[in-house]
C-alpha positions as CSV (number, residue, x, y, z in Angstrom):
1,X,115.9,130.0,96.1
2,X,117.3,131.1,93.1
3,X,117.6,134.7,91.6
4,X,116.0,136.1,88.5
5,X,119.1,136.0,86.5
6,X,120.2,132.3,87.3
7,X,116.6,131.0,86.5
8,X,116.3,132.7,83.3
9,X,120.3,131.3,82.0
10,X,119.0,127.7,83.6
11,X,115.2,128.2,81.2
12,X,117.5,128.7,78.6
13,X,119.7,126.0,78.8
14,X,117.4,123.0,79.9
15,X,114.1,124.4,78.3
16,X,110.6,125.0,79.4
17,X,109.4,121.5,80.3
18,X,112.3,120.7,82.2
19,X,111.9,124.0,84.3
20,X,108.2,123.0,85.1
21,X,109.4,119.2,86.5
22,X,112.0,121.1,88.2
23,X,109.9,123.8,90.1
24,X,107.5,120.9,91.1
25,X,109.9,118.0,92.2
26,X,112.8,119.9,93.5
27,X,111.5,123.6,94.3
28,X,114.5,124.8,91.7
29,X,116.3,125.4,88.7
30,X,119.2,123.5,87.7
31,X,121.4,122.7,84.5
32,X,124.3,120.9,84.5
33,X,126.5,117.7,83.3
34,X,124.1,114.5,82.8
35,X,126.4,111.7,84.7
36,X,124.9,108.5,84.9
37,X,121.9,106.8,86.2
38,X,121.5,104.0,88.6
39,X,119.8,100.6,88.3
40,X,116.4,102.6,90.0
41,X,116.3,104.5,87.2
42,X,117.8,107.5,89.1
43,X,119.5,110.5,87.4
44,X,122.6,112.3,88.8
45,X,123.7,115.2,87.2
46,X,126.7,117.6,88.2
47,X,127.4,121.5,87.5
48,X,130.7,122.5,88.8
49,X,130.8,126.5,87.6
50,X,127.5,127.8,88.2
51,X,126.4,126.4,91.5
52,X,126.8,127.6,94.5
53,X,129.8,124.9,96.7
54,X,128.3,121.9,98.0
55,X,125.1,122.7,96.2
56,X,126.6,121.0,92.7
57,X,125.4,117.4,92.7
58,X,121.6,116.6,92.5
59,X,119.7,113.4,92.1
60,X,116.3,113.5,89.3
61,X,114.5,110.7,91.2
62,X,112.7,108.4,88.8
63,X,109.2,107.7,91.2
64,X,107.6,110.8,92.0
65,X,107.0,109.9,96.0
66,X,110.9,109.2,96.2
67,X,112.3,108.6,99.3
68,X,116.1,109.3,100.2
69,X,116.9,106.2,101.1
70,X,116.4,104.9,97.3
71,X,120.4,106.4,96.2
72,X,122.5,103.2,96.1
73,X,125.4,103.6,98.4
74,X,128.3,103.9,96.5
75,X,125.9,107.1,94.5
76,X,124.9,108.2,98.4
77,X,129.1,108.8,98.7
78,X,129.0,111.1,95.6
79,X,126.4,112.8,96.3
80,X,128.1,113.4,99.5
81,X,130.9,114.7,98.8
82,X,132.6,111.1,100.3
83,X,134.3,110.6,96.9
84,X,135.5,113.6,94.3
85,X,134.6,110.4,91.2
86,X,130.9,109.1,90.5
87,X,131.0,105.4,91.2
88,X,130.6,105.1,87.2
89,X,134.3,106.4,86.9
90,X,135.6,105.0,91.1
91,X,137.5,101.9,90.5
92,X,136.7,101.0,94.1
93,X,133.3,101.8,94.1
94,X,133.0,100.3,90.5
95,X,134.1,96.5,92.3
96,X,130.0,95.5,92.1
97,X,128.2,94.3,94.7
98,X,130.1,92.3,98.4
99,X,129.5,89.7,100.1
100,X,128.1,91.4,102.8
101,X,126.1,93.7,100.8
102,X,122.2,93.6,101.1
103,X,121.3,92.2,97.1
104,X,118.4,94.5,96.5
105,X,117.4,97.7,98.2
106,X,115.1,97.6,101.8
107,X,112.7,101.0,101.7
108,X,112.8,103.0,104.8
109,X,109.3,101.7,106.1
110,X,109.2,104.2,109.4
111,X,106.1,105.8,109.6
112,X,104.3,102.9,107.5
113,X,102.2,100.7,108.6
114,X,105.1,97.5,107.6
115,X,107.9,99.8,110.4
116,X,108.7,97.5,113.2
117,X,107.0,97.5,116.4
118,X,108.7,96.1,119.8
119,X,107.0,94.1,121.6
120,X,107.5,92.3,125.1
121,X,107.8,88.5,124.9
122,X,108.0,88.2,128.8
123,X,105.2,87.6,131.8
124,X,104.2,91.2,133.4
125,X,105.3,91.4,136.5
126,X,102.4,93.9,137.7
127,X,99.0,93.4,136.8
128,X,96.1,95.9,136.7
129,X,93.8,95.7,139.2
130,X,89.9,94.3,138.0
131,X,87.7,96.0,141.0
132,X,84.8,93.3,141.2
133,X,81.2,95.3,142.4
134,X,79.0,93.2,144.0
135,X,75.4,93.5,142.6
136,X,72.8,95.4,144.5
């Protein structure tokens, strides 16, 4: 929550609409430093003076049902507080994408109807009992 002073400088630096798709997607208001913005279309902004500490990073998600688990991994770290540089400017995050390295981005499907479900590939070893009534 901010105060009435702080969202009054931030209307005035970022503007009315911007305040409006602020209030609804993030619940505040913030102006800072434009960074970069991923291959999702993700924006990451940065306001080092006015922000309150470890609140000065945030992420302007592109798809309006985002889902935290769409910030690539080297962005993830910045927004962390991992690394002080944005992988734009990190020569080791800035080395592209490993070996190892999953080539496009896996949603988190928990709570979907697609999140895995165990299942038991061997023979029960106790079986329910069927009670058989004769007729009468």
């Amino acid at each position: 929550m901010s105060t009435i002073m702080r969202t009054l400088r931030n209307i005035r630096k970022i503007g009315i609409k911007e305040y409006a798709h602020q209030m609804q997607y993030i619940g505040d208001t913030k102006a800072g430093t434009y960074i970069a913005t991923d291959k999702y279309g993700n924006k990451y902004y940065e306001n080092l003076e006015q922000e309150l500490p470890l609140r000065t990073r945030w992420v302007d998600y592109k798809q309006k049902e985002y889902d935290p688990a769409q910030i690539e991994p080297g962005w993830h770290a910045w927004m962390s507080y991992l690394v002080d540089k944005p992988p734009t400017e990190d020569a080791v995050l800035k080395t592209g994408q490993r070996s190892w390295e999953i080539p496009e981005h896996r949603p988190n499907l928990t709570a979907s109807r697609a999140a895995f479900k165990t299942y038991s590939t061997v023979k029960p070893k106790i079986h329910a009992w069927q009670p058989v009534a004769k007729p009468r």
